[in-house]
C-alpha positions as YAML, in Angstrom:
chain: A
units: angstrom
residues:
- id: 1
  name: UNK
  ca: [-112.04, 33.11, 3.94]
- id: 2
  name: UNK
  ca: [-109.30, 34.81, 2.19]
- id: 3
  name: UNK
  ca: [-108.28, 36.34, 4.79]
- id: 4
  name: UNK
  ca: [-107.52, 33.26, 6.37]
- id: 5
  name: UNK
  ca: [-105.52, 31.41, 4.43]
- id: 6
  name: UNK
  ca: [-103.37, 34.50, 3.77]
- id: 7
  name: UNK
  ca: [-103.13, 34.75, 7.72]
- id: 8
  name: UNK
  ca: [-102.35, 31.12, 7.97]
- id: 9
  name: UNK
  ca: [-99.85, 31.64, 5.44]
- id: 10
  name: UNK
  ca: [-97.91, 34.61, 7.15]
- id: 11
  name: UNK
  ca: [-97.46, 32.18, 10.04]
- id: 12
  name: UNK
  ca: [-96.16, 29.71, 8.37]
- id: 13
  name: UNK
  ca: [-93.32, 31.16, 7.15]
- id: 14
  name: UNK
  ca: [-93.15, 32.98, 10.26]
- id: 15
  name: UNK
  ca: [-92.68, 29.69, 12.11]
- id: 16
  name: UNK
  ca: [-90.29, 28.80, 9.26]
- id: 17
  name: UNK
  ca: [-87.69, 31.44, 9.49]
- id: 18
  name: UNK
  ca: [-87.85, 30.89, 12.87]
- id: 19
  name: UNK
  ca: [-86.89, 27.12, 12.59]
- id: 20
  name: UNK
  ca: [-84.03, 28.07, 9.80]
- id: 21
  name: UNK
  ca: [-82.60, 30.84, 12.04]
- id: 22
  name: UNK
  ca: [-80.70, 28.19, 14.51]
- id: 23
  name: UNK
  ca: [-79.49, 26.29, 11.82]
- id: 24
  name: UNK
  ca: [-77.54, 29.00, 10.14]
- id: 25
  name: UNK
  ca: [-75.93, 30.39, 13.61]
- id: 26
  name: UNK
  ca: [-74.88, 26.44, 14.40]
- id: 27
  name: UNK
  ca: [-73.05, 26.89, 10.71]
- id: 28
  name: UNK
  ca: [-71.41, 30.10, 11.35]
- id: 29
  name: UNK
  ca: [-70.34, 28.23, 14.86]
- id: 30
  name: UNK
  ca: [-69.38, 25.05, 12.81]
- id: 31
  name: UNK
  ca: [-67.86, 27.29, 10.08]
- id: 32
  name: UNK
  ca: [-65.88, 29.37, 12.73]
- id: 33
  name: UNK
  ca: [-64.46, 26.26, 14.62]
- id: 34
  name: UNK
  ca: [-63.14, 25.02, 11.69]
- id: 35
  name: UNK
  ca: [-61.61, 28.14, 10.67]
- id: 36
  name: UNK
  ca: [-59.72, 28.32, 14.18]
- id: 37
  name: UNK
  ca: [-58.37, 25.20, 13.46]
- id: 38
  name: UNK
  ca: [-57.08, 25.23, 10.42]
- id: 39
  name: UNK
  ca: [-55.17, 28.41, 11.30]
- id: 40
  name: UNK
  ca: [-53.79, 26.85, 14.25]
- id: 41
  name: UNK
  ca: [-52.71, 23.79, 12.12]
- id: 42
  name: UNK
  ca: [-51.16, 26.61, 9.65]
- id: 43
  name: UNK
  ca: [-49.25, 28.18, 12.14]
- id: 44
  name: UNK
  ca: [-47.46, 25.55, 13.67]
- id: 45
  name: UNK
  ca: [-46.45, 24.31, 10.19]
- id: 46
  name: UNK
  ca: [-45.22, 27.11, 9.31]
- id: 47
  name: UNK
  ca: [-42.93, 27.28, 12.33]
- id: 48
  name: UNK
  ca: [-41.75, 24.09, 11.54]
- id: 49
  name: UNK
  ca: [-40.61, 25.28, 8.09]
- id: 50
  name: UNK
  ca: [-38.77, 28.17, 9.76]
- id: 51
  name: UNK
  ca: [-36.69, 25.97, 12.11]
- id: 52
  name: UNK
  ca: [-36.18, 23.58, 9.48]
- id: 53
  name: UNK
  ca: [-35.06, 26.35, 7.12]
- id: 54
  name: UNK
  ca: [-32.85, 28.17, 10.24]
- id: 55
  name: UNK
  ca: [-31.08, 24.84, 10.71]
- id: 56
  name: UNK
  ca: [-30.73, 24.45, 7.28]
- id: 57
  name: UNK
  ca: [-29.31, 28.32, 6.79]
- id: 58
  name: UNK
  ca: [-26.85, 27.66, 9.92]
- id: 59
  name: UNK
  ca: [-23.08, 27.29, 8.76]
- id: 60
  name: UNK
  ca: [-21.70, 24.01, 9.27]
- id: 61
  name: UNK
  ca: [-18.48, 25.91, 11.12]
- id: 62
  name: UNK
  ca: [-14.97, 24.01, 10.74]
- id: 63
  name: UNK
  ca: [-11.93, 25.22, 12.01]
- id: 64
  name: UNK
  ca: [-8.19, 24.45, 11.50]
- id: 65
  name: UNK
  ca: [-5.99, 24.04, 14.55]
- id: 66
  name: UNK
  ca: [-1.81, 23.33, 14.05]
- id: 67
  name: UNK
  ca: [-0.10, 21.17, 16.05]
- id: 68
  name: UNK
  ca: [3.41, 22.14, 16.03]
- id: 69
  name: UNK
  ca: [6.38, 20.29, 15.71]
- id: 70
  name: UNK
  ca: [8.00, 18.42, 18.31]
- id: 71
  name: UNK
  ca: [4.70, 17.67, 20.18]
- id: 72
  name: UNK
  ca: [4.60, 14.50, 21.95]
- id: 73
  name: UNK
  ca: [1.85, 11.97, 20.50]
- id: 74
  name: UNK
  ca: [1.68, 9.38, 23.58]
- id: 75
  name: UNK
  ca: [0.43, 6.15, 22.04]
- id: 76
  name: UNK
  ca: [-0.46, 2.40, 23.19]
- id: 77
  name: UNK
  ca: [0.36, -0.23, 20.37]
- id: 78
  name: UNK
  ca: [-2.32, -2.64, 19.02]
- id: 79
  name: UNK
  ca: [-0.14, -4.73, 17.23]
- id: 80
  name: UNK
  ca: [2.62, -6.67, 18.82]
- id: 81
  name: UNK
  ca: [6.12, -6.78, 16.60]
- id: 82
  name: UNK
  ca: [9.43, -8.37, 17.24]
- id: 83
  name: UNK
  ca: [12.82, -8.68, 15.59]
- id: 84
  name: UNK
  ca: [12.45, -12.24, 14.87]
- id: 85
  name: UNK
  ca: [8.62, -12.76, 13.99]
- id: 86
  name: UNK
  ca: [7.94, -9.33, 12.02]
- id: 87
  name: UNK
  ca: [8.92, -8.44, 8.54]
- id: 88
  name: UNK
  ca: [9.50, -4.88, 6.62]
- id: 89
  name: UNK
  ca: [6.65, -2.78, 5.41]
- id: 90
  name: UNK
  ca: [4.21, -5.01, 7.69]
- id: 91
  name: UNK
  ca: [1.47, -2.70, 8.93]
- id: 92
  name: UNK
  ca: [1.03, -1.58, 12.36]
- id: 93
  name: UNK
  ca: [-1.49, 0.05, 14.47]
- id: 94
  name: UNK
  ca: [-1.89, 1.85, 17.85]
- id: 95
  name: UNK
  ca: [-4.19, 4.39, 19.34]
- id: 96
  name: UNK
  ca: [-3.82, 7.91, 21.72]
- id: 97
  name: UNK
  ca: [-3.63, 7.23, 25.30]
- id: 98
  name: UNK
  ca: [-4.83, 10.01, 25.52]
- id: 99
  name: UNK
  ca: [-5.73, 13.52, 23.78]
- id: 100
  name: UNK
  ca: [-4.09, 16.31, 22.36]
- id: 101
  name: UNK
  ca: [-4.97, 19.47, 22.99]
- id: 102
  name: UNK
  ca: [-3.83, 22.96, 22.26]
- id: 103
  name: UNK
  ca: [-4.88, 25.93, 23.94]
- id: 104
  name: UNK
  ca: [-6.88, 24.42, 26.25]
- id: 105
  name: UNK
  ca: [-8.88, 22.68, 22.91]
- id: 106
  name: UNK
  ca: [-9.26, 19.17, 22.46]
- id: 107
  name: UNK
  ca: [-7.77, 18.62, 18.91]
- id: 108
  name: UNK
  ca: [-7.10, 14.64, 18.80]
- id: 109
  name: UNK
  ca: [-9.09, 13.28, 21.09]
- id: 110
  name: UNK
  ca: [-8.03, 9.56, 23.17]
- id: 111
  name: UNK
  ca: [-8.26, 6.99, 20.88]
- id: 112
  name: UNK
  ca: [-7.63, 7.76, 17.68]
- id: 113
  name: UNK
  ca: [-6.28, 5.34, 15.42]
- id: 114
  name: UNK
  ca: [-2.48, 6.03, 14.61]
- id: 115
  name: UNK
  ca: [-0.78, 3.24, 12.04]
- id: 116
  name: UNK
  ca: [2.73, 3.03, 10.56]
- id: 117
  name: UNK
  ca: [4.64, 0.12, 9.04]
- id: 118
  name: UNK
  ca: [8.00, -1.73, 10.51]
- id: 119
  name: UNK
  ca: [11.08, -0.23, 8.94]
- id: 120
  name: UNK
  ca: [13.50, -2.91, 10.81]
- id: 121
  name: UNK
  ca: [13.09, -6.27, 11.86]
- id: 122
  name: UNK
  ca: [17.01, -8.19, 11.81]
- id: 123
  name: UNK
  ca: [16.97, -11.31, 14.19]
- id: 124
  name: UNK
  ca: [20.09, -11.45, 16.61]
- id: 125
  name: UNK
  ca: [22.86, -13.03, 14.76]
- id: 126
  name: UNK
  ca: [24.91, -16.38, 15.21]
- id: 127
  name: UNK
  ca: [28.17, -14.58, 15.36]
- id: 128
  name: UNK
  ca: [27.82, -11.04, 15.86]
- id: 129
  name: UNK
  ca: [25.17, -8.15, 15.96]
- id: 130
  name: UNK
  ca: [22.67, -7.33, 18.35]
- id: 131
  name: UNK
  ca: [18.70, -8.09, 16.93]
- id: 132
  name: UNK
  ca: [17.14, -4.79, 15.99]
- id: 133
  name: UNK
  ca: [13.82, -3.73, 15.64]
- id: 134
  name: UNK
  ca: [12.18, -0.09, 14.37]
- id: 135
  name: UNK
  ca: [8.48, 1.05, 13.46]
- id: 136
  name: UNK
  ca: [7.37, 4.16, 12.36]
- id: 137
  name: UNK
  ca: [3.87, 5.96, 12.33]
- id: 138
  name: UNK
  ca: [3.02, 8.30, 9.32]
- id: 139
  name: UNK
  ca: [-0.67, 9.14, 9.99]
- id: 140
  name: UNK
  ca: [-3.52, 9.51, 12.49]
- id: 141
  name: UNK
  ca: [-7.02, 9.14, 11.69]
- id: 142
  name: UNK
  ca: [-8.80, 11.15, 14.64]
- id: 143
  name: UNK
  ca: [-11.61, 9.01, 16.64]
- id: 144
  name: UNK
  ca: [-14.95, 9.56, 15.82]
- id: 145
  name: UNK
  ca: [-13.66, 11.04, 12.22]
- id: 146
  name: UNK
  ca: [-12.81, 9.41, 9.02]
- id: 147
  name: UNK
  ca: [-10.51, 11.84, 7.67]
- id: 148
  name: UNK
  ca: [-6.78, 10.35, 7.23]
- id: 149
  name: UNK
  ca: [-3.99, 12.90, 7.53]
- id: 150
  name: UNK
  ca: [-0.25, 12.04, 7.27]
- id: 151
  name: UNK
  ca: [2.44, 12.66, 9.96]
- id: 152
  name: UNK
  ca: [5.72, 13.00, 10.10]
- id: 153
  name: UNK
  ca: [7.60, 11.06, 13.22]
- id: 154
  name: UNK
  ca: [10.76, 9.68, 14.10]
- id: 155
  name: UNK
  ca: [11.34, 5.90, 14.00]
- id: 156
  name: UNK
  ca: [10.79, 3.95, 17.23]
- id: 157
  name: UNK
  ca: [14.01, 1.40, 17.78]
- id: 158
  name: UNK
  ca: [14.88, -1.31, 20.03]
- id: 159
  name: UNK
  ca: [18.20, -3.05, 19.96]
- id: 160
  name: UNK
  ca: [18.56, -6.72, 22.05]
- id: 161
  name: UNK
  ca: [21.20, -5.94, 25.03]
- id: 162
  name: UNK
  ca: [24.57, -7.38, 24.80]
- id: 163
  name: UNK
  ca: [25.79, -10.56, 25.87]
- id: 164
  name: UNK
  ca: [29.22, -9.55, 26.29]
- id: 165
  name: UNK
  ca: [29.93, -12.04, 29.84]
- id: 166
  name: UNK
  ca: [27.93, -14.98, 28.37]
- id: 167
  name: UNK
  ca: [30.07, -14.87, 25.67]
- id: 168
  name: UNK
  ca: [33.09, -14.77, 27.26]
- id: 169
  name: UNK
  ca: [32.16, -17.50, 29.20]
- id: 170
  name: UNK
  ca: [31.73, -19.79, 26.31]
- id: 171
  name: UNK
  ca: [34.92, -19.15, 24.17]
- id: 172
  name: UNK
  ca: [36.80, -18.81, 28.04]
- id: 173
  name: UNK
  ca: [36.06, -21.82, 29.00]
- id: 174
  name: UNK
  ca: [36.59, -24.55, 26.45]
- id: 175
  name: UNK
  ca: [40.30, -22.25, 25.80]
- id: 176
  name: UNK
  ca: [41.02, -22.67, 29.63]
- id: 177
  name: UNK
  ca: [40.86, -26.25, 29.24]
- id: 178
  name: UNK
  ca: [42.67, -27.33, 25.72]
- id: 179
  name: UNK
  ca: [45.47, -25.51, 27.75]
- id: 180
  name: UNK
  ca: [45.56, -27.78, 30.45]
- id: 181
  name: UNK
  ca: [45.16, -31.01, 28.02]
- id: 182
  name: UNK
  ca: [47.91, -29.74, 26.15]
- id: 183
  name: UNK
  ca: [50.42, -28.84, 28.85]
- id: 184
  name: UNK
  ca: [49.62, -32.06, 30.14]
- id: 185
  name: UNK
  ca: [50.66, -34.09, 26.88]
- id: 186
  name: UNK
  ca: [53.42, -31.72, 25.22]
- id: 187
  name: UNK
  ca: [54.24, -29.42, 27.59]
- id: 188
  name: UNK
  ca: [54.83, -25.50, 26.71]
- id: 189
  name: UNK
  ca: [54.35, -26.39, 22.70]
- id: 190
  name: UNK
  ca: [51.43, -28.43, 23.57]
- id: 191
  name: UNK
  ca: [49.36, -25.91, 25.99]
- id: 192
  name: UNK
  ca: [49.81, -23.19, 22.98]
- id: 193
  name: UNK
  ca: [48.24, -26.35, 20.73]
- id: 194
  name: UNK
  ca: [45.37, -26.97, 23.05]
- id: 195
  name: UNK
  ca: [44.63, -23.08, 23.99]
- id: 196
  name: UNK
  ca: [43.86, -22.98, 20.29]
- id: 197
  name: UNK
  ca: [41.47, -25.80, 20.31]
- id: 198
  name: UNK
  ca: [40.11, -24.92, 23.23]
- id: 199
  name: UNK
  ca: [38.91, -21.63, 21.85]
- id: 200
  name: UNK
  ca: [37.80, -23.18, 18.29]
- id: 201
  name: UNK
  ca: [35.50, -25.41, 20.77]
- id: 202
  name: UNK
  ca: [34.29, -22.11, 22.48]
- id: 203
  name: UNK
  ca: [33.60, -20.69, 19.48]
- id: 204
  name: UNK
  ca: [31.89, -23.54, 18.01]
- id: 205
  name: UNK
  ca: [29.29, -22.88, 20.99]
- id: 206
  name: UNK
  ca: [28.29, -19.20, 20.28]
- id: 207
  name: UNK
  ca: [27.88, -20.00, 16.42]
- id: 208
  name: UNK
  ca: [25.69, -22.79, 17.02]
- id: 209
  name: UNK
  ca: [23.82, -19.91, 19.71]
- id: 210
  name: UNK
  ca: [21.64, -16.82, 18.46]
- id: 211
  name: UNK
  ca: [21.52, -13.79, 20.78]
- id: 212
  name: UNK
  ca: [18.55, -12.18, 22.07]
- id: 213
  name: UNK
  ca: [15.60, -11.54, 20.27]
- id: 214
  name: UNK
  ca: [13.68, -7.95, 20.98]
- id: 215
  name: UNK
  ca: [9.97, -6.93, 20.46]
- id: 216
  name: UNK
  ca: [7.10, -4.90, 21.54]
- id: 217
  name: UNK
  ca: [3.91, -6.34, 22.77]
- id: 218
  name: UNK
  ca: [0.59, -5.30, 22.29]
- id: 219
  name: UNK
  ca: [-0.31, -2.34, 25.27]
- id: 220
  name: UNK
  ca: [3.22, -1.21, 25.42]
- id: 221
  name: UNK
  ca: [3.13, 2.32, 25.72]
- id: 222
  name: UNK
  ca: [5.02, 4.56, 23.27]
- id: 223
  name: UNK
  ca: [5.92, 8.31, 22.60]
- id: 224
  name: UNK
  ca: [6.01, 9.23, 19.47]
- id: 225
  name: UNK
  ca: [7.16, 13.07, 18.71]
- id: 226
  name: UNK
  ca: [6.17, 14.77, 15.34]
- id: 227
  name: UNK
  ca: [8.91, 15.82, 13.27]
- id: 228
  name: UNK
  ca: [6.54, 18.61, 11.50]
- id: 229
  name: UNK
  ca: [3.55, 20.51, 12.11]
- id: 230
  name: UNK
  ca: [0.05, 19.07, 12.00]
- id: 231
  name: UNK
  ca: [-2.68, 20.45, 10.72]
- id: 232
  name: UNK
  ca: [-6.41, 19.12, 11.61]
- id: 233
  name: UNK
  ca: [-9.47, 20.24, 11.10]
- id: 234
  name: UNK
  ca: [-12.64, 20.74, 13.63]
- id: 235
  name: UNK
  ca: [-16.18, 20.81, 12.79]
- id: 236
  name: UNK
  ca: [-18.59, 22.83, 15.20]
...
């Protein structure tokens, strides 16, 4: 009888290990699976954090290119000006028609923003003098940038054309005919008399008469040509 239960013992933990041994390899499986994929996980982190730290490490590179004097800045205007409606010191603004480039590289590319102020703005005059009108530009800001730098440039001027013949015409005129009034009534004496009221009449005319007016719409193209060297600086 002993001997049987101590047989029927045996077997049952016999049949035990048996039923434990599956268990434990489907945990080392499990365990191994898991293992895999937290090294894979790892891994790619980690190469994240070395691209992020390369691109972090990489030198933000900026270079300085001179643009030397007497280059030709060919500009559009944005702002329109004239000798009669503009003032002095008013602000004014154009852009690049297109870019400037030395040695083959782009260094202010189309469309930066060039401003300036007007220098001269004298409407034509009742009497005498032409209108005149002047601008100059003193920096560029480059497009796409927001660094300012200062240039040096000539004035731009415009002077209303003479009206020499229209003139003439008006003071000519009026003389021509106080002379013939004043031969007519006093003879010699009298057609010096009414040459010299004929002109005052003429001249009356052109004083009450401004001259032309000159300006500069907006989209009128423009050169502009810097008086000193440029220097600008390039990221990349």
């Amino acid at each position: 009888m002993r001997r049987l239960i101590i047989g029927l013992f045996v077997a049952g933990l016999a049949a035990g290990a048996c039923n434990r041994a599956p268990d434990a390899t489907t945990t080392a499986t499990e365990t191994g699976q898991s293992g895999t994929g937290a090294i894979a996980t790892t891994g790619a982190g980690e190469a994240r954090d070395k691209s992020a730290l390369e691109t972090a490490a990489k030198p933000n590179i900026v270079r300085e290119m001179t643009i030397p004097a007497g280059t030709e800045l060919p500009i559009v205007l944005d702002t329109s000006v004239g000798s009669k409606t503009s003032r002095v010191e008013e602000p004014v603004r154009a852009h690049l028609s297109r870019a400037v480039s030395i040695d083959g590289q782009p260094v202010l590319p189309e469309g930066s923003v060039v401003s300036g102020v007007v220098t001269d703005a004298t409407p034509a005059g009742k009497v005498k003098g032409r209108a005149h009108l002047a601008v100059r530009f003193d920096a560029i800001t480059p497009r796409g940038g927001d660094e300012r730098y200062r240039i040096e440039t000539a004035a731009i001027g415009r002077t209303a054309p003479a009206d020499t013949k229209k003139d003439a015409l008006k003071i000519g005129a009026p003389a021509a005919g106080g002379a013939i009034i004043g031969a007519i009534v006093g003879g010699g004496k009298g057609a010096a008399i009414g040459a010299a009221a004929g002109g005052g009449a003429g001249t009356a005319v052109v004083l009450s008469t401004s001259g032309k007016e000159t300006s500069l719409p907006v989209g009128s193209p423009l050169r502009l040509r810097l008086s000193a060297p440029l220097t600008v600086r390039i990221r990349g």
